[in-house]
C-alpha positions in Angstrom: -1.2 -26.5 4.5 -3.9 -24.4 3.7 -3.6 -21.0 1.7 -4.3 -19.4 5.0 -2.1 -20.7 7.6 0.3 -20.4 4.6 0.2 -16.8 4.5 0.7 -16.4 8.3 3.3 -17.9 8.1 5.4 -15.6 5.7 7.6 -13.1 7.5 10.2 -10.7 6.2 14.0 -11.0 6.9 15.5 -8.5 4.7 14.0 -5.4 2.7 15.2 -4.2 -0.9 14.1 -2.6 -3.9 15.7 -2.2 -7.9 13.7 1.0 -10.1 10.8 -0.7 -10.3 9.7 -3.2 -7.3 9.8 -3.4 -3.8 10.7 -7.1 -2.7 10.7 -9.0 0.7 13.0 -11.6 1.3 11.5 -14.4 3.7 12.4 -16.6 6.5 11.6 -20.0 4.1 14.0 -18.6 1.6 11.8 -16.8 -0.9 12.0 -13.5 -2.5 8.7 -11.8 -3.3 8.1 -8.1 -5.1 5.7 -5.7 -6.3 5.6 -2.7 -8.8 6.8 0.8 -6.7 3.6 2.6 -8.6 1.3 -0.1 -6.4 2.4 2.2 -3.2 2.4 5.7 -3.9 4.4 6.7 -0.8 7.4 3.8 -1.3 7.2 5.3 -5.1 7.6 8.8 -4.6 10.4 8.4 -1.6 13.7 8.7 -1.7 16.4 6.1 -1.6 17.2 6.9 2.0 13.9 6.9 3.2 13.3 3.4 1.2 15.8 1.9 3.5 15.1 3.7 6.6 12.5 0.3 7.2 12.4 -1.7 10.2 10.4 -5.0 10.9 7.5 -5.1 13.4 5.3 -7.5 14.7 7.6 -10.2 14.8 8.5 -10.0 11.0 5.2 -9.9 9.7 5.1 -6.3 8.8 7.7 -3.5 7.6 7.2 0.2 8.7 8.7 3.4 7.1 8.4 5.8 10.0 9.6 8.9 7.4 6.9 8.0 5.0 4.0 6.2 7.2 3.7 3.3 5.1 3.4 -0.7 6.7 3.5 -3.5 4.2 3.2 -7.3 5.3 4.0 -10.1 3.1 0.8 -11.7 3.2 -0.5 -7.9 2.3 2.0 -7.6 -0.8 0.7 -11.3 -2.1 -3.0 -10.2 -1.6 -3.1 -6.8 -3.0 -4.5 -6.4 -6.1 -4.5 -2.6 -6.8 -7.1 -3.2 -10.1 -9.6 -4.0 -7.2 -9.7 -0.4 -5.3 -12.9 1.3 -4.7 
């Protein structure tokens, strides 16, 4: 499987966060995070609007209605916040 069709693939089941990372747990069993500070609005929220997340798109993506912010797995695993213009 190609690193494309690998990352199309990943879609998020469950939603969670410690002090420092968001993480996405996925539908083949995997947990993946990222530092809070790489998403300003998910950093500066509050617990209650952390977990006020639902899925959309069929799993691919997470939306934060309070806070406007969508993250996708395939978005978390490809952002690389050393590369913003």
């Amino acid at each position: 499987m190609d690193t494309a069709t690998l990352l199309k693939s990943l879609k998020v089941t469950a939603v969670w966060f410690d002090t420092e990372k968001v993480y996405f747990d996925l539908t083949d069993g995997k947990t993946i995070g990222s530092p809070l500070s790489w998403f300003p609005r998910l950093n500066k929220a509050s617990d209650s609007q952390r977990q006020n997340w639902r899925l959309v798109a069929g799993g691919y993506g997470v939306h934060w209605e309070e806070i406007d912010e969508d993250l996708s797995a395939e978005g978390m695993l490809l952002y690389n916040p050393s590369q913003k213009s």
